[in-house]
N, C-alpha and C positions, 0 to 999 in steps of 0.2 A: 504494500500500500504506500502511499505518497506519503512524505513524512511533513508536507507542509500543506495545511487545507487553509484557506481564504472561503471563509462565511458568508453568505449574503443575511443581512438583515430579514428580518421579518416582515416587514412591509417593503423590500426589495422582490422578494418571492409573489407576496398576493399582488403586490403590482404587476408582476411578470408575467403571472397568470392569469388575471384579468385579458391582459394585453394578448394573450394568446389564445380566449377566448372568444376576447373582438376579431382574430384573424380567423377563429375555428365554426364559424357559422352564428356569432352575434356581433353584428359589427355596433360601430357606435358606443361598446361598452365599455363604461370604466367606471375607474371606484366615484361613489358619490357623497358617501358616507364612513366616517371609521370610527365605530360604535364606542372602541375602546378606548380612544382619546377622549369619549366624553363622559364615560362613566368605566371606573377600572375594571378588567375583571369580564367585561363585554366581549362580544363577538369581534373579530377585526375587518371588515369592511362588509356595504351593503355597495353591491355592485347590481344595478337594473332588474332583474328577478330573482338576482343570489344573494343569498345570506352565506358569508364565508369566512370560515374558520381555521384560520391557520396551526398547524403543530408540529414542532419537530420531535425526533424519539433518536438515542443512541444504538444502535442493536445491540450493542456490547454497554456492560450496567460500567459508566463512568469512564467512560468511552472519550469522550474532551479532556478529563483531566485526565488519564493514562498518555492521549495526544500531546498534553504539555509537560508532562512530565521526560517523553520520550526526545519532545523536539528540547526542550532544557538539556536535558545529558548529551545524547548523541544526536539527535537528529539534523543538528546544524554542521555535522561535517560533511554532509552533501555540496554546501555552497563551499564547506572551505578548500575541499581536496578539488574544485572546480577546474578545467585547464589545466592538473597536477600532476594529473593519471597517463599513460600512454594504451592504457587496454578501458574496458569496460570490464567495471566490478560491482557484484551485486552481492551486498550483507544481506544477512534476513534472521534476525533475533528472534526469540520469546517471547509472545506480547507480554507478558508480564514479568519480565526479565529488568525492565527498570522500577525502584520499588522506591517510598518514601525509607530514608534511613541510612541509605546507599550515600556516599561519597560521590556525588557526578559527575566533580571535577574530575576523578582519580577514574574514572570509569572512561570518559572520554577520552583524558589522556592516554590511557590503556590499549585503548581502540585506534584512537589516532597513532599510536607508535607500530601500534603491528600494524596498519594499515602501511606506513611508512617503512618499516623492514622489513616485513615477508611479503606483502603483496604483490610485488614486482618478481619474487621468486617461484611463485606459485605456479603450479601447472594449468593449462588451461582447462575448464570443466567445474564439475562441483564438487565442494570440499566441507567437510564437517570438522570445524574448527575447538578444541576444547583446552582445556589446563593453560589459558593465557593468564600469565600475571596478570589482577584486576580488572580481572575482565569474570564475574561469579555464574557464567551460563555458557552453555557451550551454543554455536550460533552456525551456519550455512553459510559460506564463500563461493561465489561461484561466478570465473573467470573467464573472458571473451576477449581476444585478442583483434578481431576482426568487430568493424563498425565504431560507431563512437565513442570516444572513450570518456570513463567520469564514474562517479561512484553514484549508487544505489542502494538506498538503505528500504527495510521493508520489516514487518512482523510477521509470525506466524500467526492465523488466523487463529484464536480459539473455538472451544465450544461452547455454543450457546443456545441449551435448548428452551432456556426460559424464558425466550424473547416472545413468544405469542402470548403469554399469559400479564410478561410486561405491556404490551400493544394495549390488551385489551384493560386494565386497569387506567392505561396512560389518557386513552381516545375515548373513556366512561366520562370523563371531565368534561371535557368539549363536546361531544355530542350534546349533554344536557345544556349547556349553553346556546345551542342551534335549535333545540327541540322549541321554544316558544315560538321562533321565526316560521317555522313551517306553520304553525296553526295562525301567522298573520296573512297565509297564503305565498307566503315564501317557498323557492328551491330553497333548499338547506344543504350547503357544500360543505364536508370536510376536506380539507388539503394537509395531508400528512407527507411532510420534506424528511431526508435524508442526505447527510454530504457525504455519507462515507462508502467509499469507491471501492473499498476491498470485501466489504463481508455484504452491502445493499446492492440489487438493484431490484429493475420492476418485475420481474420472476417471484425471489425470493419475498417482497411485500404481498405481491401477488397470493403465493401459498398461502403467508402467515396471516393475511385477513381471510383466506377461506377459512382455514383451519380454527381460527380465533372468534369467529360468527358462524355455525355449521347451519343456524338455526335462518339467516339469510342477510341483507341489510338490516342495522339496527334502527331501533325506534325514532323519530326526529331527524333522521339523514334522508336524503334524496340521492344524492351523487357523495363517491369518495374519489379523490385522486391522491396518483402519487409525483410528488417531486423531486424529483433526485438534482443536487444540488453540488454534485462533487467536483462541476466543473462550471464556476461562477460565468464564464463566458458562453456557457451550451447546454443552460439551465435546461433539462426535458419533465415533461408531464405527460404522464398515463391514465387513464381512467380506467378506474379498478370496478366499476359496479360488479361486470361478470364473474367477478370473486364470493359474491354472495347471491346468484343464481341457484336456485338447489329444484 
């Protein structure tokens, strides 16, 4: 996964969407309304027959701050070994191999120096790396001599099978925030965003709202989409209703 994600705000997003609505068969639309600048706690925008409600969810529980935790220790020797390298190299740690408590000066340095004395002697292919001074996990090297060169840093995915039952606690909030709008004859839109490129895309939300509602759309929703967000420049949306077809 990219070790640097760039966020879009939350009213970056429903504006987006909006906006990509007005191209998708409602033209003219846009936000008119943003409920929750005028009272906290409100829906985030009434856009021409929608009532829309924005929300994002980590798939992995603390999933930001693990991100800064990662990009604080090592994640920023991507920029520095930039133009350094003469091969392309791809690390790929632990996700949970950086931890509060840890030293990350000593851990970076660590990385940074075997980067700098064995990397360049290393065969090309992949290599399982372990017993480095200060370095407390053993991590994936894996070396390309041909194409561009520069460093790649990445995590191993975990496992996460209590992400649908997170979903469904997370999206109980907001829906009941939506549910009044429908009875003032509103669509009632959920927009559930995602920036993270390695473990989301519209498949895998896909699944976890079948699998999280068996029983079909919940109460107070008309339309869900997804946002996937992992690329601030090519922001894409999905419409999920056929997730809760049954």
């Amino acid at each position: 996964m990219p070790t640097t994600i760039k966020r879009l705000g939350d009213k970056e997003v429903v504006a987006l969407f909006v906006d990509f609505l007005a191209h998708k068969g409602y033209p003219d639309l846009e936000i008119e309304r943003i409920p929750d600048e005028e009272v906290s706690g409100e829906i985030d925008a009434i856009a021409g027959q929608f009532a829309i409600e924005h929300t994002s969810i980590d798939t992995i529980p603390h999933q930001r701050r693990d991100e800064a935790w990662f990009m604080e220790s090592i994640g920023s020797l991507e920029q520095e070994f930039k133009g350094k390298l003469l091969f392309r190299l791809f690390l790929t740690f632990p996700y949970a191999g950086v931890r509060q408590g840890q030293n990350w000066q000593e851990l970076k340095t660590a990385v940074q120096h075997w980067i700098m004395t064995k990397s360049e002697k290393l065969s090309e292919g992949s290599h399982i790396i372990s017993n480095i001074p200060g370095i407390p996990f053993e991590f994936r090297a894996r070396k390309k001599c041909s194409g561009k060169a520069g460093l790649l840093l990445s995590r191993f995915g975990p496992y996460i099978p209590d992400f649908p039952s997170r979903l469904k606690k997370h999206l109980a909030r907001k829906i009941k925030k939506l549910a009044p709008y429908k009875g003032k004859g509103k669509t009632t839109l959920l927009l559930v965003e995602s920036a993270d490129i390695a473990f989301m895309d519209e498949a895998v939300m896909y699944d976890s709202l079948s699998g999280t509602y068996p029983a079909g759309l919940p109460s107070g929703v008309d339309q869900v989409w997804f946002a996937h967000t992992s690329i601030p420049e090519d922001v894409l949306f999905f419409e999920m209703n056929e997730a809760f077809r049954r």
